[in-house]
C-alpha positions in Angstrom: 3.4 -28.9 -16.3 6.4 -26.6 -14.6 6.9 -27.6 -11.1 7.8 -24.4 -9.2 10.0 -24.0 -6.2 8.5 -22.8 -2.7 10.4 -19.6 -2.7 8.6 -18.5 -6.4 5.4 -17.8 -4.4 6.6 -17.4 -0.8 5.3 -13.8 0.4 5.3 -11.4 3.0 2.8 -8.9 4.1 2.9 -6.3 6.2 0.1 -4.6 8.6 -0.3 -1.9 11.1 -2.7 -2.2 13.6 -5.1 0.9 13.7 -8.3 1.5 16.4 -10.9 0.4 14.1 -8.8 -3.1 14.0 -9.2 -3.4 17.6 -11.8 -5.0 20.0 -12.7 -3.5 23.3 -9.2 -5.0 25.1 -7.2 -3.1 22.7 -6.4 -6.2 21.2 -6.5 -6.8 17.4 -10.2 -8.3 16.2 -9.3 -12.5 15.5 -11.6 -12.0 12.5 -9.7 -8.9 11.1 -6.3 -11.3 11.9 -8.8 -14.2 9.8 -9.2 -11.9 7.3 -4.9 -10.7 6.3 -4.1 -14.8 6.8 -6.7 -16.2 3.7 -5.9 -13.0 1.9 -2.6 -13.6 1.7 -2.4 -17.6 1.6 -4.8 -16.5 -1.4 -2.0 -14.2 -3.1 0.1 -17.3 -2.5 -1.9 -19.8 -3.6 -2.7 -17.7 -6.9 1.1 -16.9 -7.4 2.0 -20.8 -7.3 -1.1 -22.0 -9.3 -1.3 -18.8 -11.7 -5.0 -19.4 -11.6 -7.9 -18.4 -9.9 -8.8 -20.1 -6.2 -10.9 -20.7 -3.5 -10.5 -21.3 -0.1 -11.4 -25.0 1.4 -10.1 -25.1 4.6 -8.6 -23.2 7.4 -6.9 -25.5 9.9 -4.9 -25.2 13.0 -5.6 -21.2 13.8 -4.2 -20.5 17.1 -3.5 -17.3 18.8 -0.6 -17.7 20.7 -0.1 -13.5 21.9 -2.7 -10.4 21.6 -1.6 -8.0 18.8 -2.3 -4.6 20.3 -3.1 -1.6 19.0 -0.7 0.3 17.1 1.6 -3.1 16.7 3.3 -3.4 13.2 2.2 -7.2 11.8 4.1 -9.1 9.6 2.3 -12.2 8.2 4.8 -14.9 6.3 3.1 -17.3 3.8 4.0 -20.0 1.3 3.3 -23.3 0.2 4.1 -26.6 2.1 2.6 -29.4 0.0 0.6 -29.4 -3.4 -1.8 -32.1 -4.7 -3.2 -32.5 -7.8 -6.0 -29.4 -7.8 -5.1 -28.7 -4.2 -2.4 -26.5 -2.3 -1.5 -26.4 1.5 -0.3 -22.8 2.3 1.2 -21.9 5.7 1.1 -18.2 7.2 3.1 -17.3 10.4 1.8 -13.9 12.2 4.7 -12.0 14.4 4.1 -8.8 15.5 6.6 -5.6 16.6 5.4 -2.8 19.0 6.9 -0.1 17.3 8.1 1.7 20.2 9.9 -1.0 22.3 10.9 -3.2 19.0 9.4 -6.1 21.3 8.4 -8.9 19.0 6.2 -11.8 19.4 4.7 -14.8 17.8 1.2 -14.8 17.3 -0.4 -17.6 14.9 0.5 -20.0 12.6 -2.1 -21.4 10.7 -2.9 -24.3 7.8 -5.1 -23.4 5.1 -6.1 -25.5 1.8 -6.7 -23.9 -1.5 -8.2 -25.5 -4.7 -7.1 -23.7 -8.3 -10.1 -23.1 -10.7 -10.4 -23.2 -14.3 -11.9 -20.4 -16.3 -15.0 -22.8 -16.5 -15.0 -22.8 -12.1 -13.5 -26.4 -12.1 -10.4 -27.9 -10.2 -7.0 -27.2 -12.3 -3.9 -29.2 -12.0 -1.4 -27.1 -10.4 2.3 -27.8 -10.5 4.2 -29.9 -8.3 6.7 -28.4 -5.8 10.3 -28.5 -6.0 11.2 -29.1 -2.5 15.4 -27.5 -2.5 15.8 -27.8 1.7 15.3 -30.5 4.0 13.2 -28.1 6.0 10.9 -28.0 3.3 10.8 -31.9 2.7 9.7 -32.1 6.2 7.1 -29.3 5.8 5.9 -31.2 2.6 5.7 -34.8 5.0 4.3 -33.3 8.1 1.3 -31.3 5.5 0.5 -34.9 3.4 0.1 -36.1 7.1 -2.8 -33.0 7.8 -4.0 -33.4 4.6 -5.2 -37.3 5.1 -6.3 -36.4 8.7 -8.6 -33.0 6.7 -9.9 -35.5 4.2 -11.1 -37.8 7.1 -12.6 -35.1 9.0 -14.4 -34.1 5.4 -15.5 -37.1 5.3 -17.2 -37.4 8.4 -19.0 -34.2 8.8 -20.2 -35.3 5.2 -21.9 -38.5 6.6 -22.3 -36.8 10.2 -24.6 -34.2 9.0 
């Protein structure tokens, strides 16, 4: 199989936030912010594996700022560490009041993917081809959440 670089299916989306987005603080809705980060570490994970997916696990969702009303988001995806079905995809949320050009951090979150088959099974995706040393440690740091996920798993499994 090809291995594919991080930058072939790196992506960036772009939102702006309108009243309907907003809960009664004028503060975007966390489950309308949910919502852009698996759509588009599913556009990532799709554009690495070239197959269709499905979402596993969300990890480490944080909200760090309030996105406000009227704010232009920009959400930043791409792959940190690949298995052998499975794909860790990180997406960064900054946001811009358009107005001010005052910027801020918002969320960073961890999510898992699994490619499917055209029969609904796991597919071997390809490996990544890790060019920076930033991206080495990004691949490290995610085989590190990826055992701790699997042992979580694990134990809700048996916990249940």
């Amino acid at each position: 199989m090809v291995e594919k670089e991080v930058s072939a299916s790196r992506t960036i989306m772009t939102q702006t936030v309108f009243p309907n987005d907003v809960n009664n603080n004028d503060t975007l809705y966390g489950g309308r912010l949910l919502d852009w980060i698996d759509m588009l570490g599913g556009i990532v994970a799709k554009k690495h594996s070239r197959s269709p997916i499905v979402t596993v696990s969300i990890d480490s969702l944080n909200f760090l700022n309030p996105i406000r009303q009227r704010d232009i988001v920009t959400l930043e995806a791409w792959v940190n560490f690949v298995g052998k079905t499975s794909m860790e995809i990180e997406v960064r949320v900054t946001s811009e009041n358009p107005f001010t050009a005052e910027t801020s951090k918002n969320c960073r979150a961890f999510l898992t993917y699994v490619a499917m088959d055209d029969q609904g099974k796991p597919k071997i995706v390809p490996q990544l081809i890790l060019s920076t040393q930033e991206e080495k440690e990004r691949f490290e740091k995610a085989k590190e959440r990826r055992a701790e996920r699997l042992r979580r798993r694990d134990l809700t499994a048996t916990e249940w």
